[in-house]
Backbone bond lengths (Angstrom), bond angles and torsions (degrees), N, CA, C in turn:
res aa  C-N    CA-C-N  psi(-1)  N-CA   C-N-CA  omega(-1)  CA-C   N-CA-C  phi
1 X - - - 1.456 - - 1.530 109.31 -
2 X 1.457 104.23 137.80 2.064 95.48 -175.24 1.976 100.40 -96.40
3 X 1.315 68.77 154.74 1.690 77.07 178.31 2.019 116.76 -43.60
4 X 1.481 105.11 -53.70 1.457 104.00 145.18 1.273 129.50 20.27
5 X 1.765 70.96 -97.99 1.820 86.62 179.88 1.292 143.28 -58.99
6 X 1.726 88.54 -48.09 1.779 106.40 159.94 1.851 115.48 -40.69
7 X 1.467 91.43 -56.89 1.597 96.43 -173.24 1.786 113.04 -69.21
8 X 1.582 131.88 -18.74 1.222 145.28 136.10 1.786 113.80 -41.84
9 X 1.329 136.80 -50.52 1.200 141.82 -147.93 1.844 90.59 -122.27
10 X 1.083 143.32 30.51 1.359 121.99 -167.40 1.529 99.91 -98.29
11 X 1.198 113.23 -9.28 1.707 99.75 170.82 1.359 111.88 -67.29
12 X 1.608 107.28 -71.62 1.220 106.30 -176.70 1.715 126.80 -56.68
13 X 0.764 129.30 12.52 1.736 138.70 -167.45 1.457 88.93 -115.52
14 X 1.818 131.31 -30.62 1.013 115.83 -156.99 2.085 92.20 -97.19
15 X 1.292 95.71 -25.17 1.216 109.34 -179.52 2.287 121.61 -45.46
16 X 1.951 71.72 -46.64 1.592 91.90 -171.31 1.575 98.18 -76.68
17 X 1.448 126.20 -32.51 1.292 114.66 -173.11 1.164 128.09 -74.01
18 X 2.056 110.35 -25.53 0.937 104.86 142.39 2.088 149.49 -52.85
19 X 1.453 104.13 -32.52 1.432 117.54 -174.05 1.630 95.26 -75.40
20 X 1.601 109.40 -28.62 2.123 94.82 -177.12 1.324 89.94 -61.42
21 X 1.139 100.66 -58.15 2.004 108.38 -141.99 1.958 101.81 -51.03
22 X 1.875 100.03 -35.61 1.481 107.75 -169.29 1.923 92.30 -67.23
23 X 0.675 115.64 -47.06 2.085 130.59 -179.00 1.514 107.36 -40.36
24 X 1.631 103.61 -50.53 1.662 107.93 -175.66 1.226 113.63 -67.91
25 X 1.698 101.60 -55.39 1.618 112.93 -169.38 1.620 88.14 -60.32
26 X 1.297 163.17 -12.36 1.129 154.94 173.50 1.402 123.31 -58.69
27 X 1.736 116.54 -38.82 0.655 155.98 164.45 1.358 122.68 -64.78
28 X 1.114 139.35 -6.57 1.193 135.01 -168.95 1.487 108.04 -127.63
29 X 1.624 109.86 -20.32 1.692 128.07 -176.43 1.313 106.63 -61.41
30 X 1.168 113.43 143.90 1.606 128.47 178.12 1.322 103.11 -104.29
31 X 1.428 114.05 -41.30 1.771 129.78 162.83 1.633 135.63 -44.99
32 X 1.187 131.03 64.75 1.090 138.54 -147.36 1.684 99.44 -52.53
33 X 1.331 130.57 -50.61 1.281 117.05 151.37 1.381 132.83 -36.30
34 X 1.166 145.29 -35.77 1.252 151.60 157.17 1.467 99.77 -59.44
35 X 1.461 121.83 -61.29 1.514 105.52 -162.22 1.777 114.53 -58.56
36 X 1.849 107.69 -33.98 1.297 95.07 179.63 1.249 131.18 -73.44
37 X 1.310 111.93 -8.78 1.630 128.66 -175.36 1.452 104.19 -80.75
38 X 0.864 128.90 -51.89 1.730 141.16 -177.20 1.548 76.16 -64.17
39 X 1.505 131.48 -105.14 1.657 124.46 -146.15 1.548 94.76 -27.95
40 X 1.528 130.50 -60.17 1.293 128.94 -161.68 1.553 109.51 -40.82
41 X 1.771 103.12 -43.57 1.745 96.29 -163.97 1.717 93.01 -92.73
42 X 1.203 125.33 -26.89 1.658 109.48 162.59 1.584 139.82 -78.36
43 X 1.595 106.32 -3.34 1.211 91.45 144.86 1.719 119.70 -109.13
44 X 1.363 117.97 5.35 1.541 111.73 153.89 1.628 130.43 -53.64
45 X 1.158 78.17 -46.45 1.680 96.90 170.28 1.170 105.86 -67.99
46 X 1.419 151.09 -36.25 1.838 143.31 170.57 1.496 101.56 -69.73
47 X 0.991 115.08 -37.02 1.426 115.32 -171.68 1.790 109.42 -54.98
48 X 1.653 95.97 -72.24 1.910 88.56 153.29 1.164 142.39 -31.50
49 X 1.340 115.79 -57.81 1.541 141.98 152.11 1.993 119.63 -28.23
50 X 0.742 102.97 -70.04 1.755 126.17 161.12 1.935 95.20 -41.38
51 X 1.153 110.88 -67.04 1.163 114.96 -163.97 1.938 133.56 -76.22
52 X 1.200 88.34 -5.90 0.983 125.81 -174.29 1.594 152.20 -102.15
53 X 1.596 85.78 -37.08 1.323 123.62 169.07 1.296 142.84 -68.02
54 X 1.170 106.15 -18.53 1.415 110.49 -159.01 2.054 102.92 -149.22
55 X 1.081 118.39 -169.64 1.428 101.60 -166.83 1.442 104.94 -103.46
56 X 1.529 107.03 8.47 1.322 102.67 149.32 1.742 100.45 178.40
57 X 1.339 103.48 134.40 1.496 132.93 -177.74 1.121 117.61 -18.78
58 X 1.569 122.95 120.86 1.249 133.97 -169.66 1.429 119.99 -71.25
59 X 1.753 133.06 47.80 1.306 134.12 -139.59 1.869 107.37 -55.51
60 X 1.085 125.37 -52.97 1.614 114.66 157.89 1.114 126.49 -20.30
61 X 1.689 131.63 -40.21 1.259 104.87 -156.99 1.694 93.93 -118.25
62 X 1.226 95.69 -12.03 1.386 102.64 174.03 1.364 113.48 -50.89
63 X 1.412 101.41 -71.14 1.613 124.50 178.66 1.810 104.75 -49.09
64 X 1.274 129.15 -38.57 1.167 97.50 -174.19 1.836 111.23 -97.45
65 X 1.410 118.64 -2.14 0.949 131.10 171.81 1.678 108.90 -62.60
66 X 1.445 114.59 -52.41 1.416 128.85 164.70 1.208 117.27 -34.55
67 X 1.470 97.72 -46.55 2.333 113.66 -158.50 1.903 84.69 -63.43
68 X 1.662 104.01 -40.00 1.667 108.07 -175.75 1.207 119.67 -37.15
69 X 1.496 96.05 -66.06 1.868 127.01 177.89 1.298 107.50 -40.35
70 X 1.556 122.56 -35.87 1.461 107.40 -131.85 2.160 72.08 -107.79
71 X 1.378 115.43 -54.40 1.379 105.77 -172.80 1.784 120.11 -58.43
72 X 1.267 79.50 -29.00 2.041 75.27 177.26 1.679 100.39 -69.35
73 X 1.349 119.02 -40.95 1.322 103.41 -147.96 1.733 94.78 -76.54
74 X 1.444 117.42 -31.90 1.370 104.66 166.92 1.559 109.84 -53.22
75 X 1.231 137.95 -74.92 0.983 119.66 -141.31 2.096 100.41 -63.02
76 X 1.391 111.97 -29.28 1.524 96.73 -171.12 1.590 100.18 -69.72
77 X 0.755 113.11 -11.44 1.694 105.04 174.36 1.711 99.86 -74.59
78 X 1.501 122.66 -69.00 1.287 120.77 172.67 1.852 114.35 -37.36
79 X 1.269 129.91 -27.77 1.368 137.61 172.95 1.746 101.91 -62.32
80 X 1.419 126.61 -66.05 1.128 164.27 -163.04 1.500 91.20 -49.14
81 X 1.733 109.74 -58.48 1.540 100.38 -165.82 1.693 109.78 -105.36
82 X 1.745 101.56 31.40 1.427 87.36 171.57 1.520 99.58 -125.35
83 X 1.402 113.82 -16.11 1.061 112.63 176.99 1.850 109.81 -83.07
84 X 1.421 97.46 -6.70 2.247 91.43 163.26 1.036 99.70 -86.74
85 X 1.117 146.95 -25.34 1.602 147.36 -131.79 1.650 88.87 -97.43
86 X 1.519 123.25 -40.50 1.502 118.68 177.03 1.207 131.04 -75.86
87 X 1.320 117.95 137.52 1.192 142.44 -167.98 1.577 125.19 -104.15
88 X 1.125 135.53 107.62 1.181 142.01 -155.81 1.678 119.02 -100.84
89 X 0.832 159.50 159.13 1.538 140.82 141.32 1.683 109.24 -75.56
90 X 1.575 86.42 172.85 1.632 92.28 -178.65 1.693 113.61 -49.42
91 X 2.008 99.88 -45.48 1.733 95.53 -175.13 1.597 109.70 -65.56
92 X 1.165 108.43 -30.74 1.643 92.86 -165.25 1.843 93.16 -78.41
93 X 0.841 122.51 -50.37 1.873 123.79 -179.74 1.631 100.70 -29.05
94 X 1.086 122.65 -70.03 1.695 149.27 151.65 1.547 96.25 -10.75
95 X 1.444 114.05 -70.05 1.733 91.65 -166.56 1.177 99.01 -96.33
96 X 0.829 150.94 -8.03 1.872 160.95 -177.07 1.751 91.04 -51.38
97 X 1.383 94.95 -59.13 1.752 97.34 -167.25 1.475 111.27 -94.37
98 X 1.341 124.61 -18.07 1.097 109.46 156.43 1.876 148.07 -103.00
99 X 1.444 103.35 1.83 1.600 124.42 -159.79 1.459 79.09 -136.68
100 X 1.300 120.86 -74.23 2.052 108.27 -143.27 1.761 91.63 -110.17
101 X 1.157 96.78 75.61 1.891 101.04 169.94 1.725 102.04 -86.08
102 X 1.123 93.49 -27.28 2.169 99.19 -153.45 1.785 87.37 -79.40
103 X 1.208 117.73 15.12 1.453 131.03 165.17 1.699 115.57 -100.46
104 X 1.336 107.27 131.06 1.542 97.27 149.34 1.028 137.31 -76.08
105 X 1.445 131.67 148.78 1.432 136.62 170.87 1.847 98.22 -23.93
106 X 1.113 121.06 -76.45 1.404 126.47 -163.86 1.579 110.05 -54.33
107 X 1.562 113.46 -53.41 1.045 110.55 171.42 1.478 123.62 -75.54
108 X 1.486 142.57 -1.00 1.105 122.37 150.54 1.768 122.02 -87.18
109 X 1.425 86.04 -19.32 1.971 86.24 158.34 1.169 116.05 -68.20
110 X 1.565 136.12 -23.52 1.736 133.37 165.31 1.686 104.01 -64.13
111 X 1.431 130.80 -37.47 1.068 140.27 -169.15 1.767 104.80 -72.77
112 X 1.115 112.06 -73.63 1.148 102.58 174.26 1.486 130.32 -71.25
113 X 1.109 125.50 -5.18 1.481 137.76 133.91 1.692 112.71 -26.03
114 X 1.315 115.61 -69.08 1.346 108.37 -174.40 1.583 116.66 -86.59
115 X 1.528 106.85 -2.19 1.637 97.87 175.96 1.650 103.16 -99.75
116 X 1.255 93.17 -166.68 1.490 124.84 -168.94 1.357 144.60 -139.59
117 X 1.347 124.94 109.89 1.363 136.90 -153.43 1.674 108.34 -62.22
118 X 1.276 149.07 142.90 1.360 142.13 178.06 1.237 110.93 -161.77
119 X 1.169 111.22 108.73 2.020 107.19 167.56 1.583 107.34 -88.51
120 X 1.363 115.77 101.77 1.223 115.66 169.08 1.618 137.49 -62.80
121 X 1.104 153.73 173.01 1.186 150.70 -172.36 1.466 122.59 -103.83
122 X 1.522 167.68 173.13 1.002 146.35 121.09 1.791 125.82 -65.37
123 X 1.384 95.12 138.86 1.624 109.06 -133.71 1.411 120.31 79.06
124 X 0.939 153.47 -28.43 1.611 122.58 157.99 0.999 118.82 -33.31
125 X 1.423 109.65 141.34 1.850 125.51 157.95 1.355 125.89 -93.88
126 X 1.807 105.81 113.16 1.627 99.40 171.28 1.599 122.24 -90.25
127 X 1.422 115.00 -2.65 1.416 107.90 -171.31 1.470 93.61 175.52
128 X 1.566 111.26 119.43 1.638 133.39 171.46 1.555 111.78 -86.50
129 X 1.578 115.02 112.99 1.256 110.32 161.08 1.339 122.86 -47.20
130 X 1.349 106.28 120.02 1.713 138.57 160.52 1.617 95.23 97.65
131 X 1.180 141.80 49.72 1.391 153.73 -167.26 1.453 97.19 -147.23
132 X 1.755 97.29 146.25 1.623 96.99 177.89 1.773 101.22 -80.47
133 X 1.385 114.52 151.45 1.553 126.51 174.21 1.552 95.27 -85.74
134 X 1.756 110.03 131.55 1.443 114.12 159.93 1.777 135.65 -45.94
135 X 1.539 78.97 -45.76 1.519 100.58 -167.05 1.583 101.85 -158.83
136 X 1.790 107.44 164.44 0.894 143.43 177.22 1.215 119.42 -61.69
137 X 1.594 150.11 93.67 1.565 148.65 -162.57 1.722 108.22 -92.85
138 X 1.376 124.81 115.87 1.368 118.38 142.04 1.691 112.25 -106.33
139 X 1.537 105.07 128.98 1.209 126.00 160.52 2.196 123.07 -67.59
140 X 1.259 81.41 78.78 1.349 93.82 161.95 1.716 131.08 -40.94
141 X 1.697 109.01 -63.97 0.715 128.30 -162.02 1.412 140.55 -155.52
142 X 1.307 126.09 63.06 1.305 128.14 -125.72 1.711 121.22 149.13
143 X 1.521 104.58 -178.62 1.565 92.50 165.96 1.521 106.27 -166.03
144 X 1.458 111.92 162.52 1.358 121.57 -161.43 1.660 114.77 -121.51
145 X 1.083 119.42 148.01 2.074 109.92 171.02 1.942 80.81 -99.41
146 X 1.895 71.41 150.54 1.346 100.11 169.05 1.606 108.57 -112.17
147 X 1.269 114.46 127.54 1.819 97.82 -161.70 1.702 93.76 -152.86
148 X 1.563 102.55 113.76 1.751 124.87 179.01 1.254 84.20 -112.80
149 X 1.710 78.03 129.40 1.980 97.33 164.69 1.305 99.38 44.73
150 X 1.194 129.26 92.68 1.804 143.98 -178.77 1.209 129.79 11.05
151 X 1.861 96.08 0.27 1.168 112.97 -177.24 1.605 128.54 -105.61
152 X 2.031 110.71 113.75 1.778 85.39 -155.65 1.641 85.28 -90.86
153 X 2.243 73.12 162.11 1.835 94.58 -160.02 2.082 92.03 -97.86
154 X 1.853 101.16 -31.12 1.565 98.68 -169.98 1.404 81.11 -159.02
155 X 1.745 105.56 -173.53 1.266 151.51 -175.32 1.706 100.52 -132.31
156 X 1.370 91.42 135.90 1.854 108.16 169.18 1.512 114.28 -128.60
157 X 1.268 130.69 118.34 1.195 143.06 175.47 1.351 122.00 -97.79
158 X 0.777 138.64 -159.66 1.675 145.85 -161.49 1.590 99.37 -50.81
159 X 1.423 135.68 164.38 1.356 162.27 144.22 1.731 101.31 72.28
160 X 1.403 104.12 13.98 1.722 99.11 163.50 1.576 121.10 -106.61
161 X 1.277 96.06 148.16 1.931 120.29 177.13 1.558 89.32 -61.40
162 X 1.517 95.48 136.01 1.775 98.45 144.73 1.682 106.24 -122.80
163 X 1.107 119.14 126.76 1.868 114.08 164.96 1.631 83.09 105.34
164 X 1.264 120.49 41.38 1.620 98.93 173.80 1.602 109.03 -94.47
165 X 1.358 101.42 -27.41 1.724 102.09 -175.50 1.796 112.51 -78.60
166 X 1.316 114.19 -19.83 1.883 136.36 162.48 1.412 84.13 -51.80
167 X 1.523 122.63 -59.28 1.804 123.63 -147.70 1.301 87.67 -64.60
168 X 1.572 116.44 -78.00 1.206 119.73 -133.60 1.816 116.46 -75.66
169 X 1.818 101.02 -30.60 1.278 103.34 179.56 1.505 122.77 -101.72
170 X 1.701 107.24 11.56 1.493 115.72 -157.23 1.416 124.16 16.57
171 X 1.485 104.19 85.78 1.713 125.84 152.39 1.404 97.08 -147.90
172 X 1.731 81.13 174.58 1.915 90.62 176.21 1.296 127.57 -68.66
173 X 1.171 109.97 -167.17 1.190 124.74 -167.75 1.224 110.59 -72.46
174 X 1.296 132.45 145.01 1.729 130.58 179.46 1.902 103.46 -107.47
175 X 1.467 127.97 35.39 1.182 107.07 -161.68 1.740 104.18 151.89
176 X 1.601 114.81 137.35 1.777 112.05 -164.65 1.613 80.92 -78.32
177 X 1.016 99.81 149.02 1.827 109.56 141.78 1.644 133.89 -117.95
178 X 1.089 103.90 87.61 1.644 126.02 178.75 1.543 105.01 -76.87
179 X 1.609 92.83 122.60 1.678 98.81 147.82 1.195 124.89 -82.65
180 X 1.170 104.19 149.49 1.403 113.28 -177.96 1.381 135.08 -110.08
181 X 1.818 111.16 0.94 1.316 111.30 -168.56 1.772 85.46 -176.97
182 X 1.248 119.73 148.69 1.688 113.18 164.45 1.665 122.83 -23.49
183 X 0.969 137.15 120.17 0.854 142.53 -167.49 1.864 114.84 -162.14
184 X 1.654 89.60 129.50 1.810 119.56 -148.91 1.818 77.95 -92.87
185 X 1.347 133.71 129.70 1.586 140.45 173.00 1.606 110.24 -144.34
186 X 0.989 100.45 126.20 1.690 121.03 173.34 1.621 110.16 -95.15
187 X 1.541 132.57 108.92 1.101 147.86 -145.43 1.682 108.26 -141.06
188 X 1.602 103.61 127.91 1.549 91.34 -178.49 1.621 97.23 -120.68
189 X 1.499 134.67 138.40 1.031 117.04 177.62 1.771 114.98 -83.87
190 X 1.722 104.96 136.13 1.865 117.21 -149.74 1.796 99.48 -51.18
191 X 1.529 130.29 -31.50 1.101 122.61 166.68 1.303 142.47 -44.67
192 X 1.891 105.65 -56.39 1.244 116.58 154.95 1.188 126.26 -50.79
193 X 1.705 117.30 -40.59 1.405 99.02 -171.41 1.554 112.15 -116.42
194 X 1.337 114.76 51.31 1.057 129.03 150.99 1.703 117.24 -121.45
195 X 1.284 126.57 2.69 1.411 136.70 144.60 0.986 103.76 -108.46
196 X 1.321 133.09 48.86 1.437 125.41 149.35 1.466 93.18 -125.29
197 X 1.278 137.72 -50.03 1.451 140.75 170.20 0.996 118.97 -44.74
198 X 1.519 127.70 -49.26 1.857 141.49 162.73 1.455 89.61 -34.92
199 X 1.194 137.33 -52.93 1.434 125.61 -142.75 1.669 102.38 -99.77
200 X 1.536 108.30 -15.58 1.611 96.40 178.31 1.659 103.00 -138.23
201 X 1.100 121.45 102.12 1.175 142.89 -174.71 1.524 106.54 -46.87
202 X 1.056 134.61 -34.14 1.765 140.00 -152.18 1.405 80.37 -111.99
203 X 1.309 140.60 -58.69 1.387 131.72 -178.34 1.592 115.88 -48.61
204 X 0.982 117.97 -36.98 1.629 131.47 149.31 1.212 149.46 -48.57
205 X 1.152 101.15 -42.91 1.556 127.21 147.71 1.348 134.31 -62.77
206 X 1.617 101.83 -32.40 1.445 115.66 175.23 1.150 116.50 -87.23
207 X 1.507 108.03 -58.28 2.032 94.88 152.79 1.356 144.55 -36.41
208 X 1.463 86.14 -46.98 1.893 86.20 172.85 1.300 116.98 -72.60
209 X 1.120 134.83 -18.35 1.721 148.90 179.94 1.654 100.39 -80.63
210 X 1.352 124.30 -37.23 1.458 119.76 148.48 0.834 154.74 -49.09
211 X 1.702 107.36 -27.87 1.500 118.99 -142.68 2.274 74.68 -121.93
212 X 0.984 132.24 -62.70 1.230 119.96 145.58 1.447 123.80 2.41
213 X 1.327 121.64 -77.30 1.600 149.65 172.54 1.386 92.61 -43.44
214 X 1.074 121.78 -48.13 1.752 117.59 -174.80 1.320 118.94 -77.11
215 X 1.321 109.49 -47.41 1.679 127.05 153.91 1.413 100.16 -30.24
216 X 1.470 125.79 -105.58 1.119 128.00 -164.86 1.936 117.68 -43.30
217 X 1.030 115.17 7.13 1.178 123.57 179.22 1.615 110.90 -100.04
218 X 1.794 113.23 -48.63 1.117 99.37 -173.71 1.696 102.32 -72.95
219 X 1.201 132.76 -33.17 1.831 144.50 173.18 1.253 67.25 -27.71
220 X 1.605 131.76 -101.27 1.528 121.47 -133.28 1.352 128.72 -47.08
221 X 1.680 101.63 -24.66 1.344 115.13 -179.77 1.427 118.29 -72.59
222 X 1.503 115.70 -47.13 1.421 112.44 158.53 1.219 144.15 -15.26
C-alpha cells in the first residue's frame, strides 16, 4: 500500500481499527452489558466501513452487521429496563455498592434472590470443625470467633465469607464458627448457589474473585 493511499483512506482504516479493537475488547467481557455495547459500537463502525470502502457499498455485510446493531441494541435496552425495574432494600443497596459492585444490578438481584437474611444470636453455630458447612456466610453486621481445636485463632467482623473454602473446594469445615454478639448475615444455601453459578458463568467468576479477596485478607490477619 503507498503512503498515498493510506494518507487518501486514513478515515476508514481508522474506522476499521476501531470496530477490531471494539470486537476483541467484546470478547474478553464477563459483563454482558459491556459486551453488548462494544458489539453495538463495533459493528457500527463496519457498517461505515462496508459502506465506504470501496466504489460502492458492500450491501451483505452491511446488512448483517446492522441485523448486529439492531438485536444487541434491543436487547441492552431490554437489560436497561429490567435492571431499573429492581428494587433493593436498604441492606442489599448497602452491599450492592459497597462489597458486590463486580455484579450487575440484575445479577446481584439473582444472587440475593436465592440467599437469606438472618440475625444470628451470641452462641449460635455457623460451621463445626470437620463437618460439612450448609451454606455460604456473609457477615453483614456483626462478628464471629474463629476457633480450631478449642482454640480461638481470630474474630471476623463485617464484609467476611464464612464456609467459603466448604463452597469452593467442597470439604468440611477447617474450624467452629461462633457468634459472638447479634449479628445481621446474608447466607446462600451451597446447593442453590452452585446451580445458580452453573447457569451464569460471570456470576461465578465474580464470586470466586471475591471470595479469594477475602481469603487473602483473613492470611493477613493471621
Amino acid at each position: 500500500m503507498s503512503l498515498e493511499l493510506f494518507l487518501d483512506n486514513w478515515p476508514n482504516y481508522l474506522i476499521y481499527f476501531i470496530a477490531y479493537v471494539s470486537a476483541l475488547s467484546a470478547f474478553g467481557c464477563n459483563s454482558i452489558f459491556w459486551l453488548r455495547l462494544l458489539t453495538i459500537i463495533s459493528s457500527s463502525c463496519f457498517v461505515i466501513y462496508y459502506a465506504t470502502i470501496g466504489t460502492e457499498p458492500l450491501w451483505l455485510d452491511i446488512t448483517s452487521e446492522s441485523l448486529l446493531v439492531l438485536v444487541n441494541a434491543v436487547m441492552l435496552t431490554l437489560l436497561w429496563y429490567r435492571q431499573k425495574s429492581i428494587q433493593f432494600t436498604e441492606e442489599e443497596k448497602e452491599l450492592y455498592a459497597t462489597v458486590f459492585a463486580r455484579f450487575s444490578a440484575f445479577e446481584f438481584y439473582k444472587l440475593i434472590h436465592v440467599g437469606h437474611w438472618q440475625t444470628f444470636e451470641a452462641g449460635d453455630v455457623l460451621t463445626k470443625q470437620g463437618k460439612k458447612v450448609p451454606a455460604l456466610y456473609f457477615i453483614y453486621n456483626g462478628e464471629v470467633d474463629i476457633i480450631v481445636d478449642n482454640c480461638k485463632k481470630l474474630s471476623l467482623r463485617d464484609g467476611y465469607f464464612i464456609g467459603e473454602l466448604s463452597f469452593t473446594l467442597d470439604q468440611a469445615a477447617n474450624a467452629d464458627v461462633i457468634v459472638n454478639q447479634p449479628t445481621r448475615i446474608l447466607y446462600w444455601p451451597q446447593a442453590e448457589l452452585q446451580q445458580l453459578l452453573k447457569r451464569n458463568p460471570a456470576m461465578k467468576n465474580a464470586l470466586e474473585a471475591m471470595i479469594t479477596q477475602d481469603l487473602a485478607k483473613k492470611l493477613r490477619q493471621d
